[in-house]
C-alpha positions in Angstrom: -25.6 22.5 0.7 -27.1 19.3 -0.3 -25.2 16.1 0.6 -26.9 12.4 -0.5 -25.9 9.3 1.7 -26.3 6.2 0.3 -25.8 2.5 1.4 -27.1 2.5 5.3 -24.9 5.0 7.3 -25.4 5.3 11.2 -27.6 8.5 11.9 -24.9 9.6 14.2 -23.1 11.1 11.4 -26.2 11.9 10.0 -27.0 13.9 12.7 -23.7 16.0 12.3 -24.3 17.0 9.1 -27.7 18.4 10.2 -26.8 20.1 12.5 -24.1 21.9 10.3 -27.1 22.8 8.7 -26.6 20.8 5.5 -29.5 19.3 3.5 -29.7 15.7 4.1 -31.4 13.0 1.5 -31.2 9.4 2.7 -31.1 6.4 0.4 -30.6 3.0 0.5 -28.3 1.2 -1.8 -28.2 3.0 -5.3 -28.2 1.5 -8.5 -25.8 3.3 -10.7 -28.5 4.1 -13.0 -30.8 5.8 -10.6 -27.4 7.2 -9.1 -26.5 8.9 -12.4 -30.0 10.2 -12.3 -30.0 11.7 -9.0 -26.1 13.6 -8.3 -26.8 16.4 -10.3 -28.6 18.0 -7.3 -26.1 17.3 -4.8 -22.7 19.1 -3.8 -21.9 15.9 -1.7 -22.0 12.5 -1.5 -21.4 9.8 1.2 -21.2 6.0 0.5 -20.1 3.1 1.8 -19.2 -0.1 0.3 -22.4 -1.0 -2.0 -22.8 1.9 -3.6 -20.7 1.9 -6.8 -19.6 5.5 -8.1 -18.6 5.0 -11.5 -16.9 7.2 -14.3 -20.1 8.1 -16.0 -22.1 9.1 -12.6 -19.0 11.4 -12.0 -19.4 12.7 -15.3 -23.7 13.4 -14.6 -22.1 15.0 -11.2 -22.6 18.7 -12.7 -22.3 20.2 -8.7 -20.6 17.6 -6.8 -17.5 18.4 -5.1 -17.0 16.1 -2.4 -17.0 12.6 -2.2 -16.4 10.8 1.2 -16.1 6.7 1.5 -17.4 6.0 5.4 -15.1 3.3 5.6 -11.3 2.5 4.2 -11.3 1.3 0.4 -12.3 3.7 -2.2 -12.4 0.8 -5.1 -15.8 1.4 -5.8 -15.1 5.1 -6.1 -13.3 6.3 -9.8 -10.7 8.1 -8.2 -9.1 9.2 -11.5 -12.5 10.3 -12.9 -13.3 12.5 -9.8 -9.7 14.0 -10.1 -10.1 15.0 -13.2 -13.0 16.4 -12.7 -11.9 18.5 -9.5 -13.8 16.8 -6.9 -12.3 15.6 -3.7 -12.7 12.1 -2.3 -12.2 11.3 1.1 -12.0 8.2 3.3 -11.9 7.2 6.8 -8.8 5.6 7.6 -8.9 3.4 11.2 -12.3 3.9 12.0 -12.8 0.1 12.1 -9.1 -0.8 13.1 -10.4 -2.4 16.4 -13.3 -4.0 15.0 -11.0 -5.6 12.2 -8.5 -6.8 15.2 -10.9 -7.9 17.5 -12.7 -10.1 14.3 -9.3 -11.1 13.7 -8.6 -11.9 16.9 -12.4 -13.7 17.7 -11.4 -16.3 15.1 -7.6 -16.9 15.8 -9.4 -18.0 19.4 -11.9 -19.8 17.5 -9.9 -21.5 15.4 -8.1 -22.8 18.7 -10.9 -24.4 20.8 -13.0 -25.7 17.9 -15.5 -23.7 18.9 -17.7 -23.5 15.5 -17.7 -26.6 15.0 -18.5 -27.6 18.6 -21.7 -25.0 18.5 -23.1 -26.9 15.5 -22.6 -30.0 17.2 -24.5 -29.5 20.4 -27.1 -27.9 18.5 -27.2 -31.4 16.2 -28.0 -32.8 19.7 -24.7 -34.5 19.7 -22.3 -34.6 22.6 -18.5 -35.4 21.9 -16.0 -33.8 24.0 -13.2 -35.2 22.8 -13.7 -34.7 19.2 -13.2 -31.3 19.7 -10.7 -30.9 21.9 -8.5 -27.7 21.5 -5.3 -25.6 22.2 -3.8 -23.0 24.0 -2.7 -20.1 22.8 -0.4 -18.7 25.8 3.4 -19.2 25.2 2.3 -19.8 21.1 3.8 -18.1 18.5 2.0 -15.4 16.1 3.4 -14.0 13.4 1.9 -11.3 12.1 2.6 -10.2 8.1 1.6 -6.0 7.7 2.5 -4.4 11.1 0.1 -1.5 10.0 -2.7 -0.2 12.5 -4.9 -3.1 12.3 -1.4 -5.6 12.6 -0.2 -3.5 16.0 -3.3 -3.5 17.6 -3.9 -7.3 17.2 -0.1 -8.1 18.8 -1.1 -6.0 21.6 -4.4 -8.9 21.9 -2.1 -11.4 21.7 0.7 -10.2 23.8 -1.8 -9.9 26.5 -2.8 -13.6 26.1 0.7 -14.6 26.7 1.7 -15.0 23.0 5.0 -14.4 21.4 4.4 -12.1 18.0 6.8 -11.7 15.4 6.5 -9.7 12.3 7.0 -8.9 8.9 6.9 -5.5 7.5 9.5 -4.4 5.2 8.2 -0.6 5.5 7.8 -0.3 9.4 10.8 0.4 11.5 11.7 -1.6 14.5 10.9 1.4 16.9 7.2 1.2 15.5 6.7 -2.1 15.9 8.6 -2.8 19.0 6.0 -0.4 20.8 3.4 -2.9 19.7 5.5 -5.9 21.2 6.1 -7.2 17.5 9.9 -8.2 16.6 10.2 -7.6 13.6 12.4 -10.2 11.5 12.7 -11.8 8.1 9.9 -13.3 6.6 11.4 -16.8 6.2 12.2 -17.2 10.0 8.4 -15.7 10.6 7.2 -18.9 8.4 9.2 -21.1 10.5 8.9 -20.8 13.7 4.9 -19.4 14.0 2.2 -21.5 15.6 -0.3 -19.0 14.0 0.0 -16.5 11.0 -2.3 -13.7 10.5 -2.2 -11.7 7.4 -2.7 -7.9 7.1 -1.3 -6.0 4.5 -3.0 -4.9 1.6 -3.9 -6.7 -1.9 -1.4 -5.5 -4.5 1.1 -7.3 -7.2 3.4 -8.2 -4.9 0.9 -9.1 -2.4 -0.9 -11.4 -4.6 -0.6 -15.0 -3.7 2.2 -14.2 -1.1 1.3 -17.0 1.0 1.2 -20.0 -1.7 3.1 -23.3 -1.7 6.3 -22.3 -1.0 5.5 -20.4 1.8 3.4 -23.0 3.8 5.6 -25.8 3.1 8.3 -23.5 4.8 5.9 -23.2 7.7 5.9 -25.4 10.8 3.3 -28.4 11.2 0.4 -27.5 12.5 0.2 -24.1 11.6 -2.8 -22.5 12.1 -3.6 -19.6 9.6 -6.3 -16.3 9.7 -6.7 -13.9 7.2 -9.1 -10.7 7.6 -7.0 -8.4 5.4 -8.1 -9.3 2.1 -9.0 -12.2 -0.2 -6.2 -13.5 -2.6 -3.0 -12.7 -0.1 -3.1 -16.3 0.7 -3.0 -18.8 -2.2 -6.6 -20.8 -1.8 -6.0 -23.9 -3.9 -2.0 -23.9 -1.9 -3.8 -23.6 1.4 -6.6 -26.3 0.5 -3.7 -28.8 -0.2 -1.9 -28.0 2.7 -5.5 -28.8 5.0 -5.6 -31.7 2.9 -2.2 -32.8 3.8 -1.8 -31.9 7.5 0.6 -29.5 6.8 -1.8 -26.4 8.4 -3.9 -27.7 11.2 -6.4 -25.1 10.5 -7.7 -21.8 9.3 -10.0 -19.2 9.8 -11.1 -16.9 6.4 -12.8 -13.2 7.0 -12.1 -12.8 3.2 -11.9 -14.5 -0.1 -10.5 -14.5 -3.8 -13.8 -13.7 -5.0 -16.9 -13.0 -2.6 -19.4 -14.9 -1.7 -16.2 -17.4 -2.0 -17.0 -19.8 -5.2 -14.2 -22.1 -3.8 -16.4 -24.4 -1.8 -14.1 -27.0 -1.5 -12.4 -24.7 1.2 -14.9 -23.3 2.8 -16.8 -26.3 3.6 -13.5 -28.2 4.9 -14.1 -29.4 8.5 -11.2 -27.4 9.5 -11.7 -24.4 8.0 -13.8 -21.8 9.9 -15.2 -18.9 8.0 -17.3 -15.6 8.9 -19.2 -13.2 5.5 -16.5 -10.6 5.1 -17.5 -9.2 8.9 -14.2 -7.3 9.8 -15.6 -4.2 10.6 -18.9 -5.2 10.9 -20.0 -3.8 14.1 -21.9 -1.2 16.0 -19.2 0.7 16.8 -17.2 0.7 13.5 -19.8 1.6 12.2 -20.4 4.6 13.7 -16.7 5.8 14.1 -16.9 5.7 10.2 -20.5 7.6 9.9 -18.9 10.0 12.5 -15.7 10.7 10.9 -17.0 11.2 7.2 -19.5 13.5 8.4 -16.8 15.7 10.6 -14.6 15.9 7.0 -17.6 17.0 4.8 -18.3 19.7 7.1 -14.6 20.7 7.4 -14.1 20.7 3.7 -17.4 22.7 2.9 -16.8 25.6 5.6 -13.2 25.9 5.1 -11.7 23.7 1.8 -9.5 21.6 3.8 -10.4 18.0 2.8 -9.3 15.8 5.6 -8.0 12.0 5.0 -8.5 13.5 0.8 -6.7 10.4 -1.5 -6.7 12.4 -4.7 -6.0 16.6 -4.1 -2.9 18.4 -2.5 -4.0 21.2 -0.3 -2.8 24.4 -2.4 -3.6 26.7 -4.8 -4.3 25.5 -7.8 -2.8 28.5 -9.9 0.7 27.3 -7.5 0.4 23.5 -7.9 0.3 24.2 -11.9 3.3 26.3 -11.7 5.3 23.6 -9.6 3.7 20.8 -11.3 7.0 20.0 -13.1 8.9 19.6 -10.2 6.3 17.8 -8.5 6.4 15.4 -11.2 10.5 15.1 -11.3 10.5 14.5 -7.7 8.1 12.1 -7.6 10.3 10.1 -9.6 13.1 10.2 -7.8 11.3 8.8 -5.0 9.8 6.0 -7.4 13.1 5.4 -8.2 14.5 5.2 -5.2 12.0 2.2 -4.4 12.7 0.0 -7.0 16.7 0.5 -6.6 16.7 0.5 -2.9 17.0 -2.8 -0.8 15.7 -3.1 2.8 13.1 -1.7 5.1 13.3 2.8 4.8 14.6 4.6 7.6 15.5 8.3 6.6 15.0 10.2 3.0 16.6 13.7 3.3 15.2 15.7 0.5 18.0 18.5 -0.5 16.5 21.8 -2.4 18.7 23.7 -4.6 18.6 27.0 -6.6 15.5 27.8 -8.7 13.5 24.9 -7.2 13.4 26.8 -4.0 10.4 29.4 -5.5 8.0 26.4 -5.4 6.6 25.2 -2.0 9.1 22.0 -0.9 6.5 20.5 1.5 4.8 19.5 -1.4 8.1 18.7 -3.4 8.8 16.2 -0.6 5.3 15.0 0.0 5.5 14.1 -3.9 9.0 12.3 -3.3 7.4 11.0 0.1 4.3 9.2 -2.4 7.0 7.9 -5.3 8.7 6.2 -2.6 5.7 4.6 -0.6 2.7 4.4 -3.1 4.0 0.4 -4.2 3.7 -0.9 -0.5 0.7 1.4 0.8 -2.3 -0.5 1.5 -4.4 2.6 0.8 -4.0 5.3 -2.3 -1.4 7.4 -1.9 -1.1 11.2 -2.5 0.0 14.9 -1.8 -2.2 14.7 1.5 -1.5 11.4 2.8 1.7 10.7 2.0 3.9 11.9 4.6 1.4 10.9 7.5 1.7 7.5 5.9 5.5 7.9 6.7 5.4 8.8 9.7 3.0 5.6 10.7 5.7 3.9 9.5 8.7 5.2 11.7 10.7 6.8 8.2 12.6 10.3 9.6 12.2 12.9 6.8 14.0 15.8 6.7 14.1 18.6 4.1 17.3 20.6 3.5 18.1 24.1 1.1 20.7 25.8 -0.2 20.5 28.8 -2.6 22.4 27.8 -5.2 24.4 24.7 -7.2 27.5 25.4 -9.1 26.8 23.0 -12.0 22.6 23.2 -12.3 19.6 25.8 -11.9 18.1 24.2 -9.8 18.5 20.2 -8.1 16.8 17.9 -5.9 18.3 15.1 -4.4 16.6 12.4 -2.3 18.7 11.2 0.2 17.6 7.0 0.9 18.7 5.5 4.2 17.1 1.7 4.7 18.3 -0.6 7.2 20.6 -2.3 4.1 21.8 0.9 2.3 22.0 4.8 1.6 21.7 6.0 -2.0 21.5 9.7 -3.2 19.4 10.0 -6.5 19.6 13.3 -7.8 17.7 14.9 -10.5 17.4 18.5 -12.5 14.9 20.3 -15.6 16.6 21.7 -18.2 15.1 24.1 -20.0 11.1 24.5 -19.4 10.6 21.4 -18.8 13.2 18.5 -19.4 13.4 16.1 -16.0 16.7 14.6 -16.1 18.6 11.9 -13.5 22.0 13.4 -13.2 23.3 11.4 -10.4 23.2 8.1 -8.5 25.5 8.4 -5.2 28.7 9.0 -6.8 28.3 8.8 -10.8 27.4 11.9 -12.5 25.3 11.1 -16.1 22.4 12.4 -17.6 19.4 10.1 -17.9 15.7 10.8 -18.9 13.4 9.7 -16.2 10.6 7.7 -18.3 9.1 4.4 -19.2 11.3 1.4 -18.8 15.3 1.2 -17.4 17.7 -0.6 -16.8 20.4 0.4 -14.4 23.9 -1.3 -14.4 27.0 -1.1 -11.8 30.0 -2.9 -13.5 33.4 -2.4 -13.8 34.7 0.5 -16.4 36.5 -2.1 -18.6 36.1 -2.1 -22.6 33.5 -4.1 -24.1 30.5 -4.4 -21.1 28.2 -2.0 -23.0 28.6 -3.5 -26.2 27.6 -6.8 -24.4 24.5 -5.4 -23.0 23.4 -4.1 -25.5 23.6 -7.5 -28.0 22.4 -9.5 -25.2 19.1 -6.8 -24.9 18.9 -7.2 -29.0 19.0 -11.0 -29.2 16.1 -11.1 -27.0 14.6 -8.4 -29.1 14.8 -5.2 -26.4 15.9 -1.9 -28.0 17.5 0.7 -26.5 15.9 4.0 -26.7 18.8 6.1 -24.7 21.9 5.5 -22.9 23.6 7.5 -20.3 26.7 6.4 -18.6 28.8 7.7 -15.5 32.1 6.3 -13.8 34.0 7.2 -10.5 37.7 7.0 -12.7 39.0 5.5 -15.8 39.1 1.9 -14.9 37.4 1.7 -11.7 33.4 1.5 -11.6 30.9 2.8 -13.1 27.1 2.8 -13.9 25.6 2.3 -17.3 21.4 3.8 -17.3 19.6 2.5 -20.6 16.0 3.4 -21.3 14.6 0.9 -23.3 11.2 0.2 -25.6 10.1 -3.0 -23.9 10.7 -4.3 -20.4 13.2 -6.6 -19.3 11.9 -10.1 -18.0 13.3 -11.8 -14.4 15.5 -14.7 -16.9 16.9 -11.9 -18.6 17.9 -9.4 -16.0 19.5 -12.5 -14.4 21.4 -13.6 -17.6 22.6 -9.7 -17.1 23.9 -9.9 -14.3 25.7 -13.2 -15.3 27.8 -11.2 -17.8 31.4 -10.8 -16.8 32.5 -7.3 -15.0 28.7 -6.6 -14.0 28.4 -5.9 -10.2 25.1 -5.9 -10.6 21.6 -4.8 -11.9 18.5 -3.4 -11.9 15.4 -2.3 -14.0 12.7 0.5 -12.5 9.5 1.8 -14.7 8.7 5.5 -14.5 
């Protein structure tokens, strides 16, 4: 077995894989050009963050069948072209959670005394003491936004340094958090009443910019603000203006938009301090990552379990094709169920019924488990990691089964407790393969689960259909399908529409303007 290691990987894990008795070839960092050149002869390959692995050296990869990241992103891996091409890629999730909180924590104290800025002055032979004079961080406030691993284990630094840390995590339950010593609350009071905020949650669309101008004008003077999650959470240009203005006293920058940071307006500001992307840079991290990948590619080579895998489920393949239609159905019932649902998850009870009960459910709810988590995970979710991701996060799941329904073949429904709501989403295949919704708690309709929707609660009064539907034409939205269910004649009901283009913010709300709407929602599938 011959495994190439790119990028510089501490010889600790090195060492492991020799002494499995694997074939070892050491390179620095590859070009992809000499790297597309080189993986045919290799069944495995370890890299960390400066090698790039790229659809076409997958492609050259004629024996390759593991890849493992030492380290936590995979962006520089092409996950979808090692998928498709049956080869496993693995990560090392937490291996540098403490070096990320201790960085973290190292500049929030930093930031504090001045102490930067003081260094360079004593070493310009100055000596001003009061220029430089600092604060305490005992009886401050931190709030902390992602209460992941690297989130919990910096509260427990600053609850020992007499801090008060609040948080805001709309996927983490209280329980979890509360063992960290967060209190988890709203992310409006967070803004307000925080002497320091420290960002960790992953870069996604809704992360994007989540600390801009709104957000720091809703904070308290003198704010002091750190980020070491990941460059362009916190609006740059917003936070320069609010340095400029006094608003933020100070703050202290691991990571940027784009790196090395072109925005040197904010980097060089005198109250800005700022370290090279350095998180997990340290000895330790290091090897805790070299360690951990080399442990996996072992495991997966002797016995075909792929550890900490972000792209293959753990069965058969000759079963996974044969369920693959309900694995695809439930999937979207859990996506579903995350763009209806209000609130931070609790529960999700996954009920089994009839036909669906010859396919392995573990995997029916791990696919539910990733439809419901994937838009809020800071790392790529799949068959493997999904339900350890859920149980990070404090959400009970439970699986129930019953042998039979009276009205379908086979049924799943996906039970959704947050701390707001609880909403059953049920859905069925017809035939050999036709995924239908056929319920939303109590309305009974019959909805294809695809592109882009637009659910509707409104009162079961003549006339609110029709007005959907010209409002959707006048701005130029057809609808492809419609499915409709109600409680009673009169009462309520809800309207489903799939629909050929997607429905903007201005007109959702002009929607839900409409007279005997109780209210709406649109999800993509």
């Amino acid at each position: 077995m011959r495994i190439l290691v790119t990028d510089s990987v501490a010889q600790e894990g090195i060492q492991v894989l020799k002494d499995a008795g694997f074939e070892v070839e050491e390179r620095g960092k590859v070009p992809a050009e000499e790297l597309r050149a080189l993986i045919p002869g290799f069944e495995g390959l370890i890299v960390r963050s400066a090698t790039k692995v790229p659809a076409d050296v997958i492609e050259a990869a004629r024996n390759l069948r593991a890849i493992g990241r030492a380290g936590t992103g995979v962006d520089t891996i092409d996950v979808d072209a090692a998928t498709r091409k049956g080869i496993v890629v693995m990560n090392t999730p937490g291996g540098n959670t403490i070096s990320t909180a201790e960085h973290t924590f190292s500049l929030l104290l930093a930031l504090s005394r001045n102490i930067p800025q003081a260094v360079a002055s004593v070493k310009r032979g100055e000596w001003d003491r009061k220029r430089y004079v600092g604060v305490e961080v005992m009886g401050k406030t931190l709030g902390i936004i992602g209460v992941g691993r690297v989130g919990r284990e910096v509260a427990i630094r600053a609850r020992a340094f007499g801090m008060r840390v609040l948080g805001y995590d709309p996927y983490i339950t209280p329980d979890v958090a509360s063992k960290a010593g967060v209190e988890l609350v709203e992310l409006e009071r967070l803004l307000g009443e925080s002497d320091y905020i420290s960002v960790h949650t992953p870069r996604t669309e809704s992360t994007y910019r989540m600390i801009s101008r709104r957000e720091l004008e809703a904070c308290k003077p003198g704010v002091r603000i750190i980020n070491c999650a990941r460059g362009g959470i916190v609006d740059e240009e917003a936070l320069l203006e609010a340095l400029e203005s006094g608003k933020v006293a100070g703050a202290a920058l691991d990571v940027y938009e784009e790196e090395p940071p072109r925005n040197r307006a904010l980097v060089e500001h005198p109250k800005v301090i700022c370290t090279p992307h350095l998180g997990a840079s340290t000895v330790e991290a290091q090897v805790n990552v070299a360690l951990q990948i080399a442990r996996q590619m072992v495991e997966f080579f002797r016995t075909g379990v792929a550890p900490n895998a972000v792209n293959l489920p753990p069965v058969d393949p000759e079963v996974f094709r044969r369920s693959k239609k309900f694995l695809e159905l439930a999937e979207k019932i859990g996506r579903l169920q995350s763009q209806l649902g209000e609130g931070r998850l609790l529960k999700v009870t996954v009920e089994y019924r009839g036909e669906v009960l010859e396919h392995p459910t573990s995997l029916l709810t791990a696919a539910v488990l990733k439809g419901a988590l994937e838009a809020s995970s800071e790392v790529p979710l799949n068959l493997v990691n999904a339900p350890y991701i859920a149980r990070e996060r404090g959400v009970q799941v439970e699986e129930v089964r019953y042998s039979e329904h009276r009205d379908y073949l086979n049924l799943i429904a996906v039970y959704y407790r947050t701390d707001r709501e609880e909403r059953v989403i049920s859905g069925t295949i017809f035939g050999k393969n036709d995924p239908r919704i056929v319920r939303i708690d109590e309305y009974h309709f019959d909805a294809r689960p695809e592109g882009e929707m637009l659910f509707c609660g409104n009162e079961d009064v003549p006339g609110v259909i029709g007005r959907i539907g010209t409002l959707l034409g006048s701005h130029g939205i057809n609808i492809a399908r419609m499915s409709w269910g109600r409680e009673q004649p009169g009462g309520k009901a809800v309207t489903v529409l799939n629909l050929d283009h997607p429905v903007s913010d201005e007109i959702l709300e002009e929607i839900r303007s409409q007279p005997h709407i109780l209210w709406a929602k649109r999800a993509k599938l």
